[in-house]
N, C-alpha and C positions, 0 to 999 in steps of 0.2 A: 723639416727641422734639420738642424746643422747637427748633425748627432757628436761630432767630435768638440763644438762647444759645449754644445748640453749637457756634454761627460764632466766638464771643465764645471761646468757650474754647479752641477749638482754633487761634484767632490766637493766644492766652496761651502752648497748647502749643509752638510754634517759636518764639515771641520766647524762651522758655528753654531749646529743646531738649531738649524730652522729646516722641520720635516717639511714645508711648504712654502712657495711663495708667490706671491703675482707680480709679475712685470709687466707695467703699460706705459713703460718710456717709449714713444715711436723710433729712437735710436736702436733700443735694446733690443723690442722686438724686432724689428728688421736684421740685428746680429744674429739673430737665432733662427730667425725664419724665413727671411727674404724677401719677406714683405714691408712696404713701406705705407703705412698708414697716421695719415696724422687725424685726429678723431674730433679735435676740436676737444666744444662741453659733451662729446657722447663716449659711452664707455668702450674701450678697444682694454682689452686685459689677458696676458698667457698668462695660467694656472702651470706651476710644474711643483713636482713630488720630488722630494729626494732621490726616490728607484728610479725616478726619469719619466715617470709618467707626466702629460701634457696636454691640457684642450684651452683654445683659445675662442675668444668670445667677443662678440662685435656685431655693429650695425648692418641692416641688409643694403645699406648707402655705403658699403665700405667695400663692394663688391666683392665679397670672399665668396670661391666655392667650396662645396666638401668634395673630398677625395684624395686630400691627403696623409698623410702620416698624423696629424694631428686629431682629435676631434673637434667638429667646428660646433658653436651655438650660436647661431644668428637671433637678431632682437631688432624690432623694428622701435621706430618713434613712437607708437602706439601702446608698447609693453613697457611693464618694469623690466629696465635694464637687467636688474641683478638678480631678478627670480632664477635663472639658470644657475650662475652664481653660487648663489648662495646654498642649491642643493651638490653643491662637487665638493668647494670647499668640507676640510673636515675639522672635527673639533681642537681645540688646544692652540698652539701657536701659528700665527701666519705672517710670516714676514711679506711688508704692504712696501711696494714702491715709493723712493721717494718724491717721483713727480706725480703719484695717484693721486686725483681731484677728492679734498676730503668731504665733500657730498656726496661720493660713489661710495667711500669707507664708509660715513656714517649712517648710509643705506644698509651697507651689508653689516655690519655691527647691530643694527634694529630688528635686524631678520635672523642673522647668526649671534647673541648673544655668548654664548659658547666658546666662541672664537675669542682670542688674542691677540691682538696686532701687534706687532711688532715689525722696526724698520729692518726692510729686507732688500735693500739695494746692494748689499756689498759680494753676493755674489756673482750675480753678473758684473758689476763693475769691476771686480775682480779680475774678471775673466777675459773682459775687453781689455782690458788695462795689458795683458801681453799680447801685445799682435803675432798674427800666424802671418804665412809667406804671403799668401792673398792680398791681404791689408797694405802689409809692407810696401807690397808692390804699386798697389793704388797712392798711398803715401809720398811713396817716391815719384811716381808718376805728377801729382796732384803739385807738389812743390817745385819739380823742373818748370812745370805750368806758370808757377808763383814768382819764378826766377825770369821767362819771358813777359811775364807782363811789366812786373818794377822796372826792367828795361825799358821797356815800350814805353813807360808811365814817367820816367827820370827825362826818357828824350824830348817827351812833349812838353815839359816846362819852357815857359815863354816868360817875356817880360809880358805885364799883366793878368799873369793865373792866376785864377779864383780858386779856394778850396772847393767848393761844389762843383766847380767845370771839373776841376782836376779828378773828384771823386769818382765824379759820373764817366769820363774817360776809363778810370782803373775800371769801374764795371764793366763798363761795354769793352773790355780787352779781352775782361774775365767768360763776358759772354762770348766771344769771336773763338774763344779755346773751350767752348761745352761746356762752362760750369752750371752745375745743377740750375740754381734759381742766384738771383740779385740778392745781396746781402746788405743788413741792416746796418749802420755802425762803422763804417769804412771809414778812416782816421788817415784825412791828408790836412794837417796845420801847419801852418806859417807863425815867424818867428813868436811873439807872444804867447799865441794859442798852444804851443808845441807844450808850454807848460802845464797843460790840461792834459794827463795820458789817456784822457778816453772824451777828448773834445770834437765834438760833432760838425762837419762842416760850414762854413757859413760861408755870408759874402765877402771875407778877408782876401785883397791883394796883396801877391809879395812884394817885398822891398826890398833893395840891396841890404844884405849882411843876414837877410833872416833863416833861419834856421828851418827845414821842411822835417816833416815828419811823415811818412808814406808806410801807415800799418793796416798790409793789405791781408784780406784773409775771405775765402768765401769756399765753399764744399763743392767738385769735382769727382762724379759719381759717389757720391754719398761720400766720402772721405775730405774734410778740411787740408786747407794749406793755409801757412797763418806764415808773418815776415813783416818784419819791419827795418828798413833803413832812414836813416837820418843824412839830408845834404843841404848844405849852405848855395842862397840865391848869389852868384857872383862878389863875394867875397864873404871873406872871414878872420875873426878877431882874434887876437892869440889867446885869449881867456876862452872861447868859445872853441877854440883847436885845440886846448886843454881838456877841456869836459868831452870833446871828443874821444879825444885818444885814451882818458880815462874809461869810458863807456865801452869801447872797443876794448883796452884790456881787460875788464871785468865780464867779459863774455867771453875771452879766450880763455884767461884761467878757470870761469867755471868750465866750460868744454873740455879744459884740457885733463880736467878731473873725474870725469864721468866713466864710469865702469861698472859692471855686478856688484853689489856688493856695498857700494858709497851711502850715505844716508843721505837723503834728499837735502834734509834740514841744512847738511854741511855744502852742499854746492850753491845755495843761499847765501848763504855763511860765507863761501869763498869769493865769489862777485860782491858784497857787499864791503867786506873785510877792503878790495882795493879802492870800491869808493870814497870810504871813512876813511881813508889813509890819506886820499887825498884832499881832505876836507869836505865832500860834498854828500858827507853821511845822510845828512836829514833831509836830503833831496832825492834821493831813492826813496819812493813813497810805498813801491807796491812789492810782492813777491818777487822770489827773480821768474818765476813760471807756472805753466800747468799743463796738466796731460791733454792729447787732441787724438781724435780717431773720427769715430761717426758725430761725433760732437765737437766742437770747435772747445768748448771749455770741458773734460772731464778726469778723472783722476789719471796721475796720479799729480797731488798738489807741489809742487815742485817751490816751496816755502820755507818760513824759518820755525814754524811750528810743525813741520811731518817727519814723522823720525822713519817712514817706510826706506827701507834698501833698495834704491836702483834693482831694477833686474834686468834682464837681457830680452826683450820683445817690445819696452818701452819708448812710448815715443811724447816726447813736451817740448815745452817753449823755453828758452835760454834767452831774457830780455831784460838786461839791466836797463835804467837810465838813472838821467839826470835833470829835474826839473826848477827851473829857478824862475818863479812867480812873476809877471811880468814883466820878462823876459824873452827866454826862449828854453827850448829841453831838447834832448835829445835820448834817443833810446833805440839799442841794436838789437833785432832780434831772431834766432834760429831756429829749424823744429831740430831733432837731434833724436838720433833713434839709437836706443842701449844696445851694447853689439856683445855676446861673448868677453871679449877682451878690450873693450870700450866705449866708445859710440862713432856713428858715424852722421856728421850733420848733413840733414837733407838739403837746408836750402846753400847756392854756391854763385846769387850774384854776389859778386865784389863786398866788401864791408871797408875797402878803401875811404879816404876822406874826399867828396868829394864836391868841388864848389862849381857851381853849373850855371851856365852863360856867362860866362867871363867877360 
């Protein structure tokens, strides 16, 4: 166990009151214990007590041994899962993860009666939500990463790129710099499609004037690197160099507001405030961001309904756009890590405007 998180979470655990709780997010537990298991349909679950007591519980296909710091209960295919389970847990309240498969909850609910579930995700995520030096460092690490490849990925535009050549290029860059595994969802669109923020590659060629979108992101020893730049195929429109330079200054001024202290809601508030200024209010469809760590999407929600206070160990995504429906979109985006006295944004290619093969 990580003893100096597990001190972290389990202060979380009684400032909410929840004497108990299970986590079997494979994120979470790998933060707390250094192991990486993903379990599929079978049950992987840490058991921890507010005093800090801990045993974790898993398949004998998960190769765990005993001998560590923890108590282990291994379970084969052959056993009920939650017989071990169900005799640790104790009565009254149990804060249940919120990614726990709720067949595994309504097993141990039929067995433990007694028990009360209640959601208990918030404090580990709590916890993870301020990065220690460790993290930081793979962070920053992970994004320099993310800054060589968009390079590599802007140079390879040709006349005739495909979104899907283009995509499977960014992987295979991702892969030549060690990243963990291929990721799902890799967002390279040309001019029209650009106005889809989460449109999946196809067999679209660009054409002069079109608008690219290159929102690269995939986990680099277990830690996400997430970026988005927007560039124009060999020319561009003055209307379309307007939504530009608007998108670009609504991620500087949120940036340039970011400190301890700030309410999330309002650095939303502030990148949006210059896009409705400039008319293209109701073309900003999404949040301006979200927190990233072991998880490429996790708190803290970097939106216009979270009223949390910036803190200083915090690291999210700063991505306004602008999306005009059969068209084209464009959309800037940084990680940005909360510093003491303000933040400092990780990712550092260019955010320049820039129209490629001239």
């Amino acid at each position: 166990m990580h003893q100096k998180r597990l001190k972290a979470v389990t202060e979380n655990m009684k400032r909410r009151g929840l004497p108990q709780i299970l986590v079997s997010s494979t994120a979470s537990v790998y933060y707390l214990t250094g192991l990486w298991i993903e379990p599929m349909e079978r049950l992987l679950v840490l058991y921890i007590r507010d005093n800090g007591e801990c045993a974790l519980f898993g398949n004998a296909l998960f190769g765990l041994t005993p001998g560590g710091d923890v108590p282990l209960y291994i379970h084969t295919d052959a056993d009920d899962p939650l017989t071990d389970l169900a005799k640790v847990v104790r009565s009254g309240v149990l804060g249940v993860d919120k990614s726990w498969p709720s067949c595994h909850l309504l097993s141990l609910m039929k067995q433990r009666p007694d028990v009360t579930p209640k959601l208990g995700s918030a404090p580990v995520d709590e916890a993870r939500m301020l990065k220690d030096e460790k993290e930081i460092k793979a962070l920053r690490s992970a994004s320099r990463i993310n800054d060589e490849v968009m390079e590599a990925s802007l140079k390879a535009v040709r006349e005739g790129a495909v979104e899907k050549e283009m995509a499977a290029f960014v992987e295979h860059q991702f892969a030549l710099h060690g990243a963990d595994r291929a990721t799902e969802g890799m967002i390279t669109s040309f001019g029209p499609n650009c106005a889809d923020p989460h449109h999946s590659p196809d067999n679209t060629l660009v054409k002069r004037g079109d608008s690219m979108v290159f929102d690269i992101y995939i986990p680099i020893q277990r830690y996400w690197c997430d970026m988005t730049r927007t560039v124009f195929f060999k020319e561009i429109s003055d209307g379309d160099r307007r939504i530009y330079e608007t998108v670009l200054k609504a991620n500087l001024a949120a940036e340039a507001m970011i400190r301890p202290g700030v309410m999330m809601c309002d650095i939303d508030r502030t990148a949006r405030q210059v896009i409705e200024d400039a008319g293209y209010g109701p073309y900003f469809t999404h949040r301006l961001g979200h927190g990233l760590g072991i998880d490429c999407h996790e708190p803290p929600d970097n939106g216009a309904s979270c009223q949390m206070l910036a803190q200083a160990g915090m690291v999210f995504s700063v991505e306004p756009g602008i999306y005009l429906p059969g068209k084209m979109g464009v959309r800037i985006e940084d990680l940005v890590l909360v510093t003491p006295d303000g933040c400092e944004v990780l990712n550092h290619y260019t955010k320049d405007l820039q129209v490629l093969c001239k």
